[in-house]
C-alpha positions as CSV (number, residue, x, y, z in Angstrom):
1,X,138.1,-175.2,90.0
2,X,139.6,-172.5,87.8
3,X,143.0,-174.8,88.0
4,X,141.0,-178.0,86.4
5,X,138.6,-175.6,83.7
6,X,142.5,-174.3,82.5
7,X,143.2,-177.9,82.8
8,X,140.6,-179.3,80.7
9,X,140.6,-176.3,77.9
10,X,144.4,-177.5,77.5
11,X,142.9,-180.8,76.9
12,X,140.4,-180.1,74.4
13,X,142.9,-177.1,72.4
14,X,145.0,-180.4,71.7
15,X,142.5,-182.7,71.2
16,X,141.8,-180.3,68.5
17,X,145.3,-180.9,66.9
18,X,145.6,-184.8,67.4
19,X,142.2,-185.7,65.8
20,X,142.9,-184.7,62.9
21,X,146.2,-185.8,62.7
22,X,145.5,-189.3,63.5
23,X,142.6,-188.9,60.6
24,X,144.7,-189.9,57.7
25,X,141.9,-188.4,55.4
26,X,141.4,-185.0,57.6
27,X,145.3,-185.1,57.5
28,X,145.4,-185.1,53.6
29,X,142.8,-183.2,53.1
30,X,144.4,-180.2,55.4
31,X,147.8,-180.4,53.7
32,X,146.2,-179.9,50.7
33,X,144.0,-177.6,51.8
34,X,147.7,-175.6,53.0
35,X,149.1,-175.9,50.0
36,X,146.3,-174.7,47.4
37,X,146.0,-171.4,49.7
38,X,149.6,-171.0,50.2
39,X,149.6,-171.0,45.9
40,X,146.5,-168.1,46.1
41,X,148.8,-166.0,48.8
42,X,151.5,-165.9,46.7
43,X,149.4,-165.7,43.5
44,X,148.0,-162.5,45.3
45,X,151.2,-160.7,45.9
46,X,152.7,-161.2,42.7
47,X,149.2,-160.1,40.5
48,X,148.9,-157.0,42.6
49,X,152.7,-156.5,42.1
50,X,152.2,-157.0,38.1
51,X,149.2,-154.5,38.0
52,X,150.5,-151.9,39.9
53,X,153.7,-151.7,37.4
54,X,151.0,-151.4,34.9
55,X,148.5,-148.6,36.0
56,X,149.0,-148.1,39.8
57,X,146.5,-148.1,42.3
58,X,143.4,-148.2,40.2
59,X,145.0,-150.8,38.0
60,X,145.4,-153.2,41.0
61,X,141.5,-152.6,41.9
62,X,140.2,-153.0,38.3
63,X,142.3,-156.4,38.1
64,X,140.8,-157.5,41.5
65,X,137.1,-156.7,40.0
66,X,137.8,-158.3,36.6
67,X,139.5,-161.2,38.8
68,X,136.3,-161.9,41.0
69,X,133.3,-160.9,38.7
70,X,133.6,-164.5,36.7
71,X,134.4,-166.5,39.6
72,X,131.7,-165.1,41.2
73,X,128.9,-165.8,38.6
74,X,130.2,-169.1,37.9
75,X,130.9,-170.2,41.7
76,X,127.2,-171.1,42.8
77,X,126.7,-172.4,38.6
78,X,129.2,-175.1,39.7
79,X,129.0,-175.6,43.2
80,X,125.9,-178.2,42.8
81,X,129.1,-180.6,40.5
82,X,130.6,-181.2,44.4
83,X,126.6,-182.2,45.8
84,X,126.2,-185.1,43.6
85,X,129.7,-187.6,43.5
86,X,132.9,-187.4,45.6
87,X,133.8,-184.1,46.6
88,X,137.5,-184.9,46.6
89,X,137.5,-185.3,42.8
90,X,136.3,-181.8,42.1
91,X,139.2,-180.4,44.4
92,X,141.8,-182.5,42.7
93,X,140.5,-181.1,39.0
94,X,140.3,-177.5,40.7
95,X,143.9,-178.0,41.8
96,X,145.0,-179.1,38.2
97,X,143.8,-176.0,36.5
98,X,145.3,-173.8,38.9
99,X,148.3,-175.3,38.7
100,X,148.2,-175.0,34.7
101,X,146.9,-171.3,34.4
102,X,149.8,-169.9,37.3
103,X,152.3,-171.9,35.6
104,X,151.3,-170.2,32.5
105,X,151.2,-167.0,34.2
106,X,154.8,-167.3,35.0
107,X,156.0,-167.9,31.2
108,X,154.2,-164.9,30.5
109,X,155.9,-162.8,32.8
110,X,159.5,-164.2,32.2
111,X,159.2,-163.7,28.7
112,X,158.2,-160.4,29.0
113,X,154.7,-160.4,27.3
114,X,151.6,-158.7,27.3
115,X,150.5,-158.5,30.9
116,X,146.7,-158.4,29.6
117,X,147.8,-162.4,29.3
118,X,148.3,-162.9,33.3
119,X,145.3,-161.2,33.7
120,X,143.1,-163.4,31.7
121,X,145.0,-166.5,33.8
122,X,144.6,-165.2,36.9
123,X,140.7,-165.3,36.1
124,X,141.0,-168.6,35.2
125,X,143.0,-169.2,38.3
126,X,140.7,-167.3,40.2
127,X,137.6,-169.5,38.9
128,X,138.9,-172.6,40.1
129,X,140.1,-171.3,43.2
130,X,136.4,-170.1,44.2
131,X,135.2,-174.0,43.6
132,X,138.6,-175.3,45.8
133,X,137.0,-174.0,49.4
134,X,133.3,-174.6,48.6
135,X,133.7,-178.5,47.8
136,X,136.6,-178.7,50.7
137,X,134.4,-176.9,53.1
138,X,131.3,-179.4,52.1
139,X,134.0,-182.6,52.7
140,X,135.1,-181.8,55.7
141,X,131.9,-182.8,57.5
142,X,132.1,-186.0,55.8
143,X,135.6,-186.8,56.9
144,X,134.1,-186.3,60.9
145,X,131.9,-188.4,63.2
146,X,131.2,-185.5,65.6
147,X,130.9,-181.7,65.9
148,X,133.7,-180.9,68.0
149,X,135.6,-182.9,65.6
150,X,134.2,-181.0,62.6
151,X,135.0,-178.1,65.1
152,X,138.4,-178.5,65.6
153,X,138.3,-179.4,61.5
154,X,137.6,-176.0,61.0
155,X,139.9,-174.8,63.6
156,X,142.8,-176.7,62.6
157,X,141.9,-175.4,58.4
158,X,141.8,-171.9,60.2
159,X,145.2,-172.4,61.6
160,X,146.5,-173.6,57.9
161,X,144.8,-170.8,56.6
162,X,146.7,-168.8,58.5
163,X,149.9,-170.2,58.2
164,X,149.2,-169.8,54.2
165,X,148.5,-166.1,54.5
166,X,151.9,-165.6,56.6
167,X,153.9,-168.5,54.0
168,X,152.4,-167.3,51.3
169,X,153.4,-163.5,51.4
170,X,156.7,-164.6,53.0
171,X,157.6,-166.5,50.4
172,X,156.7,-163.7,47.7
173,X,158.7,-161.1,49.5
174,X,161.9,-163.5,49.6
175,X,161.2,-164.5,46.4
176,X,160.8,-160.3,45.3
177,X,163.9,-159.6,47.0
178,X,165.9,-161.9,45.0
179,X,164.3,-163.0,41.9
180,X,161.4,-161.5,40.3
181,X,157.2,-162.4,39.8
182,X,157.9,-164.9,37.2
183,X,159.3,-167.2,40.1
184,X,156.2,-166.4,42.3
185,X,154.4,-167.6,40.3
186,X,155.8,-170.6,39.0
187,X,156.2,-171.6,43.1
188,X,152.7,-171.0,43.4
189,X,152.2,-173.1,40.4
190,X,154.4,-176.3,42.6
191,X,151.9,-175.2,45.3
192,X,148.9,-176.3,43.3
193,X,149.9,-179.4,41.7
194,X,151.1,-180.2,45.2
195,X,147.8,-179.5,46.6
196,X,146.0,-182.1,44.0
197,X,148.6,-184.7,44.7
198,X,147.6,-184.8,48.6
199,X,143.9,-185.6,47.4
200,X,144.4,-189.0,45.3
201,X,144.9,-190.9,48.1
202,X,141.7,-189.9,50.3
203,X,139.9,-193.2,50.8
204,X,136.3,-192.7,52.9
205,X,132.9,-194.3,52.9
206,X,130.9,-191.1,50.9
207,X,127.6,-190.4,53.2
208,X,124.7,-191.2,50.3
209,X,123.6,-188.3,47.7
210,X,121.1,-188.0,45.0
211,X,123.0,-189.4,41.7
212,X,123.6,-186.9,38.9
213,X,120.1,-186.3,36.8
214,X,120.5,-188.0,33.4
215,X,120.3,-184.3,32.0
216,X,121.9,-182.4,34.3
217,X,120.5,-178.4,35.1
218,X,123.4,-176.5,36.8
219,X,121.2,-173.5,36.9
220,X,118.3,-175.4,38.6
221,X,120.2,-176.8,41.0
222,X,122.4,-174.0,42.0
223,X,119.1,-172.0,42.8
224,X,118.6,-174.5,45.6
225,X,121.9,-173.4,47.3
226,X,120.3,-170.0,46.8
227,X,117.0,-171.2,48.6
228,X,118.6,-172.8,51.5
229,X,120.3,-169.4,52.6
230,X,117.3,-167.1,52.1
231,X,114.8,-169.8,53.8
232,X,117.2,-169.6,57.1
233,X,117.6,-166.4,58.4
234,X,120.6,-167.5,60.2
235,X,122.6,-168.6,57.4
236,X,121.9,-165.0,55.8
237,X,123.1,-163.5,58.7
238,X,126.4,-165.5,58.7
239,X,126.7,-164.9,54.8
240,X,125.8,-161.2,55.0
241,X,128.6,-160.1,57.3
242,X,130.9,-162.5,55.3
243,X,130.2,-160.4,52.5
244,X,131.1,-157.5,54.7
245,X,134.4,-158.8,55.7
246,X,134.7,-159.6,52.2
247,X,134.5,-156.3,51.4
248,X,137.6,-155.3,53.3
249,X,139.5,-158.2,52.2
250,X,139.3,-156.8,48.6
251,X,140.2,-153.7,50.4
252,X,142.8,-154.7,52.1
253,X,144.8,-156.2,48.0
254,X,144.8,-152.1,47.3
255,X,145.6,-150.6,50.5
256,X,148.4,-152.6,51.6
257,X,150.3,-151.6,48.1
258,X,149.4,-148.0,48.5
259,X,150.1,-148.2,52.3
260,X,153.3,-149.7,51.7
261,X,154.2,-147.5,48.5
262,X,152.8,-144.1,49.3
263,X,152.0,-143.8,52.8
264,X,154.9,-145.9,54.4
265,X,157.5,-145.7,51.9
266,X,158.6,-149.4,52.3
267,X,158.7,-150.2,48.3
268,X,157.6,-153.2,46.9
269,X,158.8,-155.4,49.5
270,X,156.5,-153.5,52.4
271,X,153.8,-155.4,50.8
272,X,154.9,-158.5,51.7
273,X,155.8,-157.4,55.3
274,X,152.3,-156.3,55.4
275,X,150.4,-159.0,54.4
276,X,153.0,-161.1,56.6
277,X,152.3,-158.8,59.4
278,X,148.3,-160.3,58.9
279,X,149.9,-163.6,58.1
280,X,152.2,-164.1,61.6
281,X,148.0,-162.4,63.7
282,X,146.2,-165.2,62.0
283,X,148.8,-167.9,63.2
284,X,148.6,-167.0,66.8
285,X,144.3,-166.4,66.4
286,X,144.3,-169.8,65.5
287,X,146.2,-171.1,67.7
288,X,143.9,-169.3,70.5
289,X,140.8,-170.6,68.6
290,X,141.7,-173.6,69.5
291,X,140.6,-173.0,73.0
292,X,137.7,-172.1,71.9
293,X,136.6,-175.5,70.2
294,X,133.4,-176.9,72.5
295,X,132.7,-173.5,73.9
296,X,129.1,-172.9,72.6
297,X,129.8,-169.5,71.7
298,X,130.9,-169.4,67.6
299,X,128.6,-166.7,67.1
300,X,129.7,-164.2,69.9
301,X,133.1,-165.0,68.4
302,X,132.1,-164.7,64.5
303,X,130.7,-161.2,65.5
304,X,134.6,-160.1,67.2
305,X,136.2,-161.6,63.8
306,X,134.5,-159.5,61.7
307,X,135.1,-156.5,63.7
308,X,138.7,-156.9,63.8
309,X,138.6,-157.5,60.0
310,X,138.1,-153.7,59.9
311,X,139.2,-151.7,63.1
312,X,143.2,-152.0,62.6
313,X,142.4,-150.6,59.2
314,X,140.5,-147.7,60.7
315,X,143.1,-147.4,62.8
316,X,146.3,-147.5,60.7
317,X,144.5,-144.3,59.2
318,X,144.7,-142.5,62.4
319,X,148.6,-143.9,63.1
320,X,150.5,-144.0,59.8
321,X,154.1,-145.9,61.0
322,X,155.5,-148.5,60.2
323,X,155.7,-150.1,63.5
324,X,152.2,-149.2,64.3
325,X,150.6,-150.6,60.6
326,X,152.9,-154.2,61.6
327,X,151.1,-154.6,64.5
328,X,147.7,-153.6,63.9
329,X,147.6,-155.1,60.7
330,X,148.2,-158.5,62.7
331,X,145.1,-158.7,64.4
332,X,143.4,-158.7,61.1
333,X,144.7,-162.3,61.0
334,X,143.4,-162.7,64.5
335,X,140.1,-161.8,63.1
336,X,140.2,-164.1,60.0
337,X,141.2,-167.3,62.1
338,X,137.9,-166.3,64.5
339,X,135.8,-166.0,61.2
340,X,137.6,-169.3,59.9
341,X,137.0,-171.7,63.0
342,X,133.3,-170.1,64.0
343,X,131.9,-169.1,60.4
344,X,132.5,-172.4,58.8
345,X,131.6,-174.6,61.5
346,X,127.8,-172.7,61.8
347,X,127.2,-172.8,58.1
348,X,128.2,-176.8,58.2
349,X,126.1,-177.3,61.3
350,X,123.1,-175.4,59.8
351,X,123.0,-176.5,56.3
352,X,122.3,-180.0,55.1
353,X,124.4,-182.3,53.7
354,X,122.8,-182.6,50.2
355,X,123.1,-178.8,49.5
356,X,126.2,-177.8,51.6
357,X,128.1,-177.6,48.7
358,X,126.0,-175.1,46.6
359,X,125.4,-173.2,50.1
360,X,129.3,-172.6,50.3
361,X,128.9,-172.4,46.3
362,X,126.7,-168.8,47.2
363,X,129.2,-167.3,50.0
364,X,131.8,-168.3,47.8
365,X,130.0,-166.1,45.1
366,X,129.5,-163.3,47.8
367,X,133.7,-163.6,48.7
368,X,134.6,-162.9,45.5
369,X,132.1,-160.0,44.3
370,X,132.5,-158.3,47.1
371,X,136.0,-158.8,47.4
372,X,136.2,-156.9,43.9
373,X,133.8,-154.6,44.6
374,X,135.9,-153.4,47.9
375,X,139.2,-153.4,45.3
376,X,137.3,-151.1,43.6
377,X,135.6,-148.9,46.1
378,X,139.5,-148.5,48.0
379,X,141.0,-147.6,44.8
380,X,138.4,-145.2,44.6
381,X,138.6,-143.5,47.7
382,X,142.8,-143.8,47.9
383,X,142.5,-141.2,44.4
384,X,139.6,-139.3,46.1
385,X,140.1,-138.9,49.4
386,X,143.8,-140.1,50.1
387,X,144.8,-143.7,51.8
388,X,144.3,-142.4,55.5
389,X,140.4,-141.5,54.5
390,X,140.2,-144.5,52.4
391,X,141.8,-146.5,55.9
392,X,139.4,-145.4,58.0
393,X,136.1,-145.3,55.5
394,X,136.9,-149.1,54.6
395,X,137.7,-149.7,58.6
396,X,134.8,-149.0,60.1
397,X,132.2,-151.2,58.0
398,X,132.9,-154.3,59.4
399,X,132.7,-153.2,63.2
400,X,129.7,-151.5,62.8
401,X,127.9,-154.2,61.4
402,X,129.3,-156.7,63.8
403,X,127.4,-154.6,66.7
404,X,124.5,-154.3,65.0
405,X,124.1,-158.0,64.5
406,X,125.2,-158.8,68.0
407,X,121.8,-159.6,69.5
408,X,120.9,-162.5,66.6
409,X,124.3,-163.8,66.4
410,X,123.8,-164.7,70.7
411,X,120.4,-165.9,69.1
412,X,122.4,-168.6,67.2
413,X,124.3,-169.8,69.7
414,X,121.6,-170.9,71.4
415,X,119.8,-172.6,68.6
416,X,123.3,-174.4,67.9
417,X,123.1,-175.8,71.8
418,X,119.4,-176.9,71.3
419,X,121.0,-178.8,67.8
420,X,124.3,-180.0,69.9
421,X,121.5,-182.0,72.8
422,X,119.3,-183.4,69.8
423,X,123.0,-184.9,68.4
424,X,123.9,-185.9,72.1
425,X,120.7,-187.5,72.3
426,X,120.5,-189.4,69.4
427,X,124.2,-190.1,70.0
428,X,123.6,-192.4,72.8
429,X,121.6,-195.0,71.2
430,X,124.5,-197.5,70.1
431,X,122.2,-197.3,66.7
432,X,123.6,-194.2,65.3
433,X,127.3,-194.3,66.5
434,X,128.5,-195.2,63.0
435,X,126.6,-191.8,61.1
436,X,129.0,-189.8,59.8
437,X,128.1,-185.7,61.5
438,X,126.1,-184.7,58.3
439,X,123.7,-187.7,58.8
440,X,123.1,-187.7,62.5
441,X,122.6,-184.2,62.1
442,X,119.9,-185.1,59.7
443,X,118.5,-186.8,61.9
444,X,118.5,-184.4,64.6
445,X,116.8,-181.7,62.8
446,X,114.0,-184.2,62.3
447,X,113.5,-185.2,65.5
448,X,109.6,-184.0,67.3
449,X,108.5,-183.9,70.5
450,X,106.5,-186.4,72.1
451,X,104.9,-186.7,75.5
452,X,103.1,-189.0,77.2
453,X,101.3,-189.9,80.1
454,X,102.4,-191.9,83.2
455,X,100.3,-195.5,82.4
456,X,100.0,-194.7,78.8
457,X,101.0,-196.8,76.0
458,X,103.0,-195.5,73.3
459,X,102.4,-198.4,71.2
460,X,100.5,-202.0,71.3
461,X,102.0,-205.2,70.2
462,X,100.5,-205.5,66.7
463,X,100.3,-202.1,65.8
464,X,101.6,-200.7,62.7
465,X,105.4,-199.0,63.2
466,X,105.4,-195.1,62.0
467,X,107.8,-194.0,64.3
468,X,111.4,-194.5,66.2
469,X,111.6,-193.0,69.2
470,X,114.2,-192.2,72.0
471,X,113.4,-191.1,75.6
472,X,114.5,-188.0,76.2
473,X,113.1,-187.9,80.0
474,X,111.3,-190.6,82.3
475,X,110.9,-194.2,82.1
476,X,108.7,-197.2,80.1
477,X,108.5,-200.6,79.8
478,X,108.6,-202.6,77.4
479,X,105.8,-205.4,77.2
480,X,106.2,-208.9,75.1
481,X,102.9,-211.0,75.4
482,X,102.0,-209.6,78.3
483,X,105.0,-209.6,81.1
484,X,107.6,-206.8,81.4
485,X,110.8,-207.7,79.1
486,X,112.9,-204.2,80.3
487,X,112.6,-200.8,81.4
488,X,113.8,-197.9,79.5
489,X,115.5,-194.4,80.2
490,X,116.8,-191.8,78.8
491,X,118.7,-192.3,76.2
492,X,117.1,-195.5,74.9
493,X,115.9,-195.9,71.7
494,X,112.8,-198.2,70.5
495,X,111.0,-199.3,67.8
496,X,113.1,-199.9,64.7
497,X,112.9,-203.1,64.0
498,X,108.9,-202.5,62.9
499,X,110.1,-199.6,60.4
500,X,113.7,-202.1,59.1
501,X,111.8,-205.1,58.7
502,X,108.3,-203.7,58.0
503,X,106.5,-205.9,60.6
504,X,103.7,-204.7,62.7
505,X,105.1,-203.8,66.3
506,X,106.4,-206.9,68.4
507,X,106.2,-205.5,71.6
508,X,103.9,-203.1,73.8
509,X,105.8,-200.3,75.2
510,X,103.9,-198.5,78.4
511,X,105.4,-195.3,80.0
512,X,106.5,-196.4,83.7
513,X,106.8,-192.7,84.5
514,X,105.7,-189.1,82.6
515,X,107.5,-189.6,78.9
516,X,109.2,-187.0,76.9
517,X,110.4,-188.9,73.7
518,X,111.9,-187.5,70.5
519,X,110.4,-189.1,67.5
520,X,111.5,-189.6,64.0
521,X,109.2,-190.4,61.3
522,X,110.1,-193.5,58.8
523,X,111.0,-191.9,55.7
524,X,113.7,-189.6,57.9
525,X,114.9,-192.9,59.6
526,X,115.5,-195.1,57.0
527,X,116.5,-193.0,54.1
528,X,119.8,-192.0,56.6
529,X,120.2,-195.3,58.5
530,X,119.8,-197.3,55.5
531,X,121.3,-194.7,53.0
532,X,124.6,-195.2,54.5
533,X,126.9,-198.3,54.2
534,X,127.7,-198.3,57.9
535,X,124.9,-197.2,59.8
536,X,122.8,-199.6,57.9
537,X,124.7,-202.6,58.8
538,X,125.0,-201.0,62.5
539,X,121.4,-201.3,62.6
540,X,120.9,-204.5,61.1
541,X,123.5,-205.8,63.9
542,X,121.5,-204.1,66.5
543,X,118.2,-205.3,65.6
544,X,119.2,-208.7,66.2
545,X,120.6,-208.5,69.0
546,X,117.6,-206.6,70.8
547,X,115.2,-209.5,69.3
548,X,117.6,-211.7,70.9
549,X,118.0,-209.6,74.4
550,X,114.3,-209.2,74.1
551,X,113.3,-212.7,73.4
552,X,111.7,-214.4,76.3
553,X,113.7,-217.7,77.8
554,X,110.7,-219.9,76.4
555,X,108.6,-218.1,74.0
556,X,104.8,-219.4,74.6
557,X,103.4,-221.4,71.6
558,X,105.9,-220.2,69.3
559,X,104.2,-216.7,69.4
560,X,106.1,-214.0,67.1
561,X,109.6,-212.6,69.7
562,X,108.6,-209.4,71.4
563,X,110.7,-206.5,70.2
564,X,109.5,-203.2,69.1
């Protein structure tokens, strides 16, 4: 037993890998993905190395506020831009102005003038790169058919992620040893335009959205993003603790200089090794998330990647070597690829399609204020308390708050199973093979309960069609004219082809046995089964051929074909 659960978590932990690898439009869409984050690593490094020349600790946390303040204002102002058209396009223009403000960034720096210049790029940089994960984020779901697939998505972006926050410092501190920060950031500059390049080439069916308003109200629209998170109390669960872990990431862009400066003595270069240190712990998480893709348990495992965003720091405070900050610092990147695989996927899976954009729009908002405001607050407590108080103030947040929210998160887990059968469900009616995830899962959230009785009908032949249905439980048959045409089980689905072809129902369906049925009412069912290319001519194919399996060998005196 335990030999063939190992086995089959093996299985799935590649599985993981492969599918999106043999998705030419997941593939692109990851590569890109690596290389825009890579640039933002990099970027990072090079910025905090700039500002501390210029004013030291509390410069490096005042540039990380006045980085994130715009980005965070105009973050949910644009996010709605990615909810209307092809998401793709607003990532390929994000990459392009990225690309243009580093570059710049790097003149500036080699020519030796006024660093308030880089600063005012690197908010233009940092602008663009708050839309980049919000629209990427929202297209993932797009690019997937189910939710392990948009799972392992995730997982496989964690591992990128990952691998960016290891390359990305890496690169800075070979590039520091050697050259200077002009060449960091014209390589994060490549990084970008690299990033965009990836993106042209996506080609995918778009699941249907509202078209853009004649005149347009960015404000208006953005509130709706705002909506969806405080209507759900789990999504402002999720987004509250990543504001948390937010918190310490802007934490973390002050205290690894002043760790590696003051408290380590490693120079300029320790920086680097630190944030490589968190680089090299995210690579192997996300390589262990990947056993993890299928478990049913993203929310136990959101709550231990938000505690581990904080505890190495608490304890780095406590144990100030070298040796000690290396590896501690490394599960910090074991915490972010947790966060990563499990945040992203609940926020996709709870959220629906037409505001998922402006939903990751908001906790892109809440990243990057609180990602200043924790710059701030380390810089702060490093002048007033000394970077070992600072360390363990800042370290302790995130686990707290992780126990605290324990309970709910196992809460969610749950209510993600009960989502996951619903999807199952509904995923084996032939019907509804070719949605894309964000529509089926439309569709599942619609879904009510219906029972019936043992001898009861659930329709007549002749009545009027105001639901679809699908048998969750039990067994009925379905009635042309009279004699019994075929039985039904779970799994089954009935009654379409009154709500596609607006005819009164062809068929009488009786329950054999006690019924539980799922039902979906006509506006839900055809504004996703027609809205969409694919599924409508899936179910256009299938009503035809259930009025032909349906038909009787001889239909008497021409009478209309039983169906349903």
């Amino acid at each position: 037993m335990g030999d063939g659960r190992r086995r089959g978590r093996l299985h799935d932990a590649a599985a993981a890998f492969t599918s999106n690898w043999r998705n030419p439009n997941l593939r692109r869409a990851q590569l890109s993905f690596l290389g825009a984050w890579t640039a933002e690593w990099a970027f990072t490094v090079a910025l905090g190395i700039v500002a501390y020349r210029d004013g030291g600790a509390a410069a490096v946390g005042l540039v990380g506020l006045l980085r994130m303040l715009p980005s965070a204002i105009l973050a949910p102002l644009l996010s709605p831009i990615a909810d209307r058209g092809r998401r793709e396009r607003v990532l390929v223009l994000v990459s392009i102005v990225r690309g243009v403000a580093t570059a710049g960034a790097a003149v500036v720096v080699a020519l030796a003038w006024p660093t308030v210049v880089v600063y005012v790029l690197a908010v233009l940089s940092t602008i663009a790169a708050t839309l980049y994960r919000p629209a990427h984020s929202a297209l993932l779901p797009s690019l997937c058919t189910t939710g392990h697939e948009l799972a392992s998505a995730n997982m496989v972006r964690g591992l990128l992620d990952s691998a960016a926050t290891l390359v990305g410092p890496l690169l800075a501190a070979v590039l520091l040893q050697f050259t200077g920060v002009d060449v960091v950031f014209a390589v994060a500059a490549a990084a970008s335009f690299l990033a965009a390049a990836l993106l042209v080439g996506l080609r995918y069916d778009a699941p249907p959205r509202p078209p853009a308003p004649s005149r347009p109200n960015l404000v208006a629209e953005a509130v709706e993003g705002v909506r969806a998170v405080a209507r759900d109390r789990d999504l402002l669960l999720i987004l509250g603790l990543a504001a948390a872990q937010a918190l310490t990431r802007g934490a973390l862009t002050v205290l690894s200089v002043v760790v590696a400066i003051e408290l380590l003595g490693t120079g300029e270069p320790g920086v680097g090794a630190l944030m490589t240190s968190v680089g090299v712990g995210a690579v192997l998480g996300s390589l262990g998330a990947s056993f993890l893709v299928g478990t049913g348990r993203l929310g136990a495992w959101f709550a231990v990647g938000v505690a581990l965003w904080g505890l190495p720091l608490a304890l780095v405070g406590l144990v100030p070597q070298q040796s000690a900050a290396l590896g501690l610092l490394a599960f910090i990147g074991v915490g972010n690829a947790l966060i990563d695989v499990a945040g992203f996927t609940l926020i996709a899976r709870l959220t629906p399609d037409e505001v998922l954009g402006r939903v990751f729009g908001v906790l892109e908002s809440l990243v990057a204020v609180f990602i200043g405001i924790g710059a701030v607050v380390a810089g702060v407590l490093v002048d007033g308390f000394g970077v070992p108080a600072a360390l363990i103030a800042v370290g302790l947040v995130c686990p707290v708050l992780a126990i605290v929210c324990w309970p709910r998160l196992r809460t969610l887990d749950r209510s993600v199973d009960v989502l996951d059968a619903d999807v199952g469900l509904l995923r084996s009616v032939p019907m509804f093979g070719s949605l894309p995830l964000p529509s089926i899962e439309q569709l599942a959230r619609s879904l009510e309960p219906v029972a019936v009785d043992a001898g009861a009908d659930v329709f007549r032949q002749g009545d009027a069609g105001d639901r679809y249905y699908v048998v969750e439980s039990g067994a009925a048959d379905v009635l042309g004219d009279g004699r019994v045409i075929t039985t039904l089980g779970p799994g089954d689905g009935f009654g379409e082809i009154a709500l596609l072809r607006r005819t009164p129902r062809t068929a009488t369906v009786t329950a054999r046995t006690a019924l539980s049925l799922r039902a979906l009412r006509p506006e839900r069912f055809l504004t996703v089964v027609l809205g969409y290319t694919a599924s409508a001519r899936a179910a256009s194919d299938e009503v035809d051929g259930r009025l032909g399996r349906y038909s009787p060998e001889e239909p008497p005196d021409g009478g209309p074909t039983p169906g349903t």
